[in-house]
Each structure stands twice: as structure tokens, then as C-alpha cells.
N, C-alpha and C positions, 0 to 999 in steps of 0.2 A: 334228676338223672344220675343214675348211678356212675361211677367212674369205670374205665376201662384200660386204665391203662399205670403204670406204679407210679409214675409224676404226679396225676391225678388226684390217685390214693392217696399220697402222703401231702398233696396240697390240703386235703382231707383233716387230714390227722394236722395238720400244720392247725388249721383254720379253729379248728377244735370241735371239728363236725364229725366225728367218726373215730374210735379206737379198737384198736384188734388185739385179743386175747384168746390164748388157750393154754391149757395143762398138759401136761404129758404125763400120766403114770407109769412109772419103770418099775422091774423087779427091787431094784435098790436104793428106789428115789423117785424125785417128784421135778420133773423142768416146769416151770413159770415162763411164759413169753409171751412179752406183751410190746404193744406200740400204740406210743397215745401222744398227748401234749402236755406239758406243764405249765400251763399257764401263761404261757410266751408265744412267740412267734415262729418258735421252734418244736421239731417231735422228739423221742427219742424210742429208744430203742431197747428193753430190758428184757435180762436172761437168768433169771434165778434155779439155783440149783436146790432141794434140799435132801440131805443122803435120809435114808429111813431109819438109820442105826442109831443115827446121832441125835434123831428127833426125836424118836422114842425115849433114849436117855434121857432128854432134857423132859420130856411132858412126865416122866418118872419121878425126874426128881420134885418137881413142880407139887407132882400128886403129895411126895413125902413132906414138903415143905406145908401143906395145908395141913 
């Protein structure tokens, strides 16, 4: 049975039956959001941000160093 309601969900995600993700493509960037569990009896809740400018920089220099 699916859940219905966000207690439900997160009993879900508690239990380690179920995690939610998605991406966000920006003009400037990239958001990561996710909700899962780690291994515990607890979920949490993450928000990653990454700018394009800076990524690009670094996968540059990356390319230089090979």
C-alpha cells in the first residue's frame, strides 16, 4: 500500500523502504535533493548545491593535471 500521507512517507524512508530524489538544473547551477536513510533508525534530509562556474574550474583543472 502506498502511503498517503508525510508521516507515512517518512515512516518509509525511516524503515528504509523508500527514498526520494531529484535534480534541479539552474542557469547557474545544479540543486541535489534528496531524502533517504542511513542506515539507522533515522532519515534525513540533504541539499546540495553545485555553482557551474566553479565546477567547470575544477573538472579544467582536473583535465590539466592528466
Amino acid at each position: 500500500m502506498e502511503p498517503k500521507d508525510d508521516n507515512s512517507k517518512m515512516s518509509e524512508v525511516i524503515f528504509n523502504r523508500c527514498k526520494y530524489y531529484t535534480i534541479y538544473e539552474l542557469e547557474n547551477g545544479t540543486i541535489d535533493l534528496s531524502i533517504g536513510n542511513n542506515g539507522t533508525s533515522t532519515g534525513f534530509v540533504k541539499l546540495s548545491y553545485f555553482d557551474k562556474k566553479n565546477t567547470e574550474i575544477i573538472k579544467q583543472k582536473a583535465i590539466d593535471d592528466l
